[in-house]
N, C-alpha and C positions, 0 to 999 in steps of 0.2 A: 550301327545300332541293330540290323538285322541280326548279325553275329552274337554282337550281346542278348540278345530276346532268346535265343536259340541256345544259348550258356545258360540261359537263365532257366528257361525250361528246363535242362536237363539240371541243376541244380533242386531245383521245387521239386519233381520226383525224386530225385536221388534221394534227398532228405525224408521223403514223406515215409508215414509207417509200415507201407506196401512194399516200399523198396528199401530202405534204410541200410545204404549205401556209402552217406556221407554224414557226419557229423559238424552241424558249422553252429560257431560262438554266439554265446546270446545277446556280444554285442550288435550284431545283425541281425538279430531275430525282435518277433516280441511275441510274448503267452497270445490268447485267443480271450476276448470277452467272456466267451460262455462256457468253454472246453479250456479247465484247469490244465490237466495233461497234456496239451498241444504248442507248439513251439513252432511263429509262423515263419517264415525263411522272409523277411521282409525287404530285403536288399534285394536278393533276385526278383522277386514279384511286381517291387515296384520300378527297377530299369525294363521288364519284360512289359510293363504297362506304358512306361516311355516311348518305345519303340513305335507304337501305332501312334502318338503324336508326333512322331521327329517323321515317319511315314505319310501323314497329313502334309506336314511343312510340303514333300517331295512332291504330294499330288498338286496344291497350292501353287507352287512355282512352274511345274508344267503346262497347267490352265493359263499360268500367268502368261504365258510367253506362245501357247501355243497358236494365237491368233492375230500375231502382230508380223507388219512387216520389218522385213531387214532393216538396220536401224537400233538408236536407243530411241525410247516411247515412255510416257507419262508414264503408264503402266509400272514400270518397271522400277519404280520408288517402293512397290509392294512387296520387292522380295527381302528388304531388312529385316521385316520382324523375323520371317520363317527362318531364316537365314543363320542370324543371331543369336535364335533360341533355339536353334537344333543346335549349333556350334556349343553352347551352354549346356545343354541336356547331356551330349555326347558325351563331353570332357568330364563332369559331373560324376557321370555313372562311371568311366575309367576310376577313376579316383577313388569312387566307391570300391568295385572290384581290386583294385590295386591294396585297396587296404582289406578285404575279405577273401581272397583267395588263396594267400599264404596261410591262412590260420584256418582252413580247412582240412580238416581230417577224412580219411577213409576208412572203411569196417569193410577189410581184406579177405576175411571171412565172408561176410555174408553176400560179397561180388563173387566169390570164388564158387559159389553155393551155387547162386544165381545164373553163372555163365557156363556149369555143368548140367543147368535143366535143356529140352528141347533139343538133345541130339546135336549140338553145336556142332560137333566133330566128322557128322556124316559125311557133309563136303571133301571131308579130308579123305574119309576111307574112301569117295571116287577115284579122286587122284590117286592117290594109290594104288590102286586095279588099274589104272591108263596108263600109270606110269610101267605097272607089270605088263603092258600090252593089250587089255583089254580095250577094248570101244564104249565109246562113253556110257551109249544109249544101254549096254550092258550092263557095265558097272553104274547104271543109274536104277537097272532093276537089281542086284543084288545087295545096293546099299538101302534100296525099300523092303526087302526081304528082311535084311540084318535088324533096319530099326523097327519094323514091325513085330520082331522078334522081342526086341528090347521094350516097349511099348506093353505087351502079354504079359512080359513078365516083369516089370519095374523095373527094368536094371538099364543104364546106360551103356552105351556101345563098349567102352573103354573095360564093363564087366562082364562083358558078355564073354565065354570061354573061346579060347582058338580053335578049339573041337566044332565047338558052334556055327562059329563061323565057316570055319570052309565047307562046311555044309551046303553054303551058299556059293561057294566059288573055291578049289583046290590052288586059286591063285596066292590066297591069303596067309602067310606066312608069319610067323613069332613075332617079326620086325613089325608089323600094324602096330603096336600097342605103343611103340615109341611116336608116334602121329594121332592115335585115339585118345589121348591124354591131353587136358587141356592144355600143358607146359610145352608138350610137341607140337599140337596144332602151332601155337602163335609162335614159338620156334621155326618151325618149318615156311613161315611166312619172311626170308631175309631180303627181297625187293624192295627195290627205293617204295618210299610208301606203306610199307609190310610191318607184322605186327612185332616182329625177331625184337626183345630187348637190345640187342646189338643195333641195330636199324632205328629203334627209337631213342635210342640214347645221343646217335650219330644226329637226327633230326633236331632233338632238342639242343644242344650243343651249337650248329647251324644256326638256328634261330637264334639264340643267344650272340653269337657273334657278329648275326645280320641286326640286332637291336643296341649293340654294343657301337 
């Protein structure tokens, strides 16, 4: 249930108008009483409210047991309810997700927008420089020089000119821009775990045959 509360949160923003990320059907949803315009994510909000009951059951059954000796004990006829009805809740809210997560859409656009704000790619230009031989604690103040540059002037690393740059470091060469680009960053991540399309396709796949 943890897991789900955690899905679920990131659902409830993704959907909201701050972030408007995801677009999910209004068979999950409902309007708002007051707010015409508003469209509430009610599938996620309500297993994300579950979750601190099915949490309760957990506190419940630790108390239960926590003061008895080895042994079964009268006690211990109390842990059906919690038991039964987190088993219920669980299964419940799968069911739900199972039938709401296929019919979830994403607005590529406006994640793509959102994941080129705050320098995302700085990280990268470090590596970069350590990989050209630099020391970190260097290439940690040239890449504060680079984005403070970008920061003055609007513009993100990825536009920042290569004259500009080495301005800050003659280590910086043409080839940056294949890694200051959102595509290279998460490219250049092909580690088990890593963000490389190749790497996640391989995970998802995985999973798929480990549920199969």
């Amino acid at each position: 249930m943890m897991h789900l509360s955690r899905f679920s949160e990131e659902l409830v923003l993704w959907a909201s108008a701050q972030f408007d990320f995801i677009d999910m059907p209004d068979a999950f949803c409902t309007g708002s009483s007051i707010m015409p315009q508003k469209k509430n994510p009610d599938v996620p909000e309500l297993v994300r409210g579950k979750c601190g009951r099915v949490t309760g059951h957990l506190v419940s059954l630790l108390m239960l047991m926590k003061g008895q000796p080895l042994a079964y004990n009268k006690d211990n006829q109390e842990d059906k309810e919690p038991l039964f009805d987190t088993a219920d809740t669980l299964i419940n809210s799968l069911r739900a997700f199972a039938d709401m997560v296929p019919h979830l859409s994403s607005k590529k656009d406006n994640m793509y927008n959102a994941a080129k704000q705050g320098f995302a790619t700085a990280t990268d230009l470090a590596d970069y420089l350590v990989r050209k031989g630099m020391a970190f604690r260097d290439a940690h103040e040239v890449v504060g020089l680079a984005v403070r540059l970008g920061v003055d002037s609007h513009r993100d690393l990825s536009e920042i000119s290569l004259e500009e740059l080495q301005q800050f470091s003659t280590q910086i060469t043409a080839d940056v821009f294949d890694i200051l680009k959102l595509e290279g960053s998460v490219a250049s991540r092909s580690h088990i775990g890593g963000t490389a399309p190749d790497t996640v396709r391989k995970a998802i796949k995985t999973a798929r045959e480990q549920l199969l």
